[in-house]
N, C-alpha and C positions, 0 to 999 in steps of 0.2 A: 498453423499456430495462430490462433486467434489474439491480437493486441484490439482491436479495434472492438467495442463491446455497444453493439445497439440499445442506442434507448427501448425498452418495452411498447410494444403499441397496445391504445387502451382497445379493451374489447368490446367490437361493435354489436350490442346488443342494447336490449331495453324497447323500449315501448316508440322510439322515433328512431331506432338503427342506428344512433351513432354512440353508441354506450354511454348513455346519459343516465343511467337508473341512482347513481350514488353520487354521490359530490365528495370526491378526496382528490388529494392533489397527487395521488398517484396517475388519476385517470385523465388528466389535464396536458396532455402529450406534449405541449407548447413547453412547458413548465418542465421536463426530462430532458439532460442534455443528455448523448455518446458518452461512454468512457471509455480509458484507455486501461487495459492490462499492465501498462508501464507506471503505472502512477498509483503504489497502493495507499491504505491510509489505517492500516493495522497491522497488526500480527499475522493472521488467517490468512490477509489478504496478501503479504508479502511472501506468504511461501507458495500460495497459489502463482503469485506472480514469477515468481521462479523457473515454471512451466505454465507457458500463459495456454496449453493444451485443456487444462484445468479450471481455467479464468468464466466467471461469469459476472453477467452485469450486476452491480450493485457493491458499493466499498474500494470503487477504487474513484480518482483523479477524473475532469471532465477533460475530452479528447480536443485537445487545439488545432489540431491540420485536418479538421475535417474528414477524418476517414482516410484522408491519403498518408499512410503511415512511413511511407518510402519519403518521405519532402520533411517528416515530423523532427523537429532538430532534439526532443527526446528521444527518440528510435536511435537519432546519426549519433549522440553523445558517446563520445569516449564511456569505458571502464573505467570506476575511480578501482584508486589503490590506498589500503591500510597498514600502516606500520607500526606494526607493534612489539613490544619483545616478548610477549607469551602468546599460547598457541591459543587461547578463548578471550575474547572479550567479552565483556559484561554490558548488554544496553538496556538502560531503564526506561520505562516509559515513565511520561511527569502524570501525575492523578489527576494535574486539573485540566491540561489541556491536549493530551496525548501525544505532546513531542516526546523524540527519543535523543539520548544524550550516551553516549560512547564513556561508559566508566574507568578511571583511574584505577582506584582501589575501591572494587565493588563492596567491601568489608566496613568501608567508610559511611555506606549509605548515600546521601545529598551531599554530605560533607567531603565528600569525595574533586575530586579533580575530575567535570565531566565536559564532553566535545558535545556541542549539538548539531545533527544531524537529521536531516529528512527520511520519512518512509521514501519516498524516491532514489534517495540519492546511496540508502542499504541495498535500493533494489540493482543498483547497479557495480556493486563492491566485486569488484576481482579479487580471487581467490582465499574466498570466507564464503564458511556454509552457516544457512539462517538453522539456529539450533534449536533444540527446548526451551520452553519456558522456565521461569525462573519469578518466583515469588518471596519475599522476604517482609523483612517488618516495615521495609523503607518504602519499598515500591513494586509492583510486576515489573517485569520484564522479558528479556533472552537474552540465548548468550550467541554469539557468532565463535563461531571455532576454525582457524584455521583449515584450508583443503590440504590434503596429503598429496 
């Protein structure tokens, strides 16, 4: 189960062998940190993150412990837990800066009563499955739906 996601290495080719032919800051290997499968930073990437068998680099969180995932105090975190009294939750994302907020009364829109929460910290929600998408006039989103 892959958590640990290597940076890309640039590819050694071009005219002096060390892939110098283009100037993007893709190929500037100094400048690419690791990332980690635990740390997503959307939608796609939180249900990849789900099963990180799936996980590939790019969209998620940069890796803090170095590869050593067993020492990474995100790997050792507890399971959060959700209390809610119906069986779906509603989480929006915000338009302008891609936070996600845990909706009240999703029917409300913004006007609603919302919790702000991290794509990390959904990635680790005990017993809530990451559901469909969910678009409206107020915002995207999903919904989390209780597990059976």
């Amino acid at each position: 189960m892959p958590i640990h996601l290597k940076a890309p290495e640039p590819a050694l080719g071009g005219p002096d062998g060390r892939g110098w032919t283009r100037l993007s800051i893709g190929s500037m290997g100094a400048l690419v940190d690791d990332e980690c499968a635990l740390r997503p930073r959307d939608y796609s990437h939180l249900r990849e993150s789900q099963d990180t068998r799936r996980a590939g680099y790019g969209g998620y969180g940069p890796c803090i412990a170095d590869g050593k995932c067993e020492t990474c105090p995100i790997f050792q975190a507890a399971p959060l837990e959700l209390n809610s009294l119906d069986d779906r939750v509603l989480v929006r994302i915000h338009p302008h800066d891609g936070r996600v907020y845990l909706m009240n009364r999703p029917e409300d829109g913004w006007a609603s009563l919302g919790l702000r929460w991290t794509w990390q910290d959904l990635r680790r929600l005990n017993g809530w499955i990451v559901g469909r998408r969910h678009q409206d006039e107020h915002s995207d989103g999903f919904w989390l739906e209780r597990a059976t």
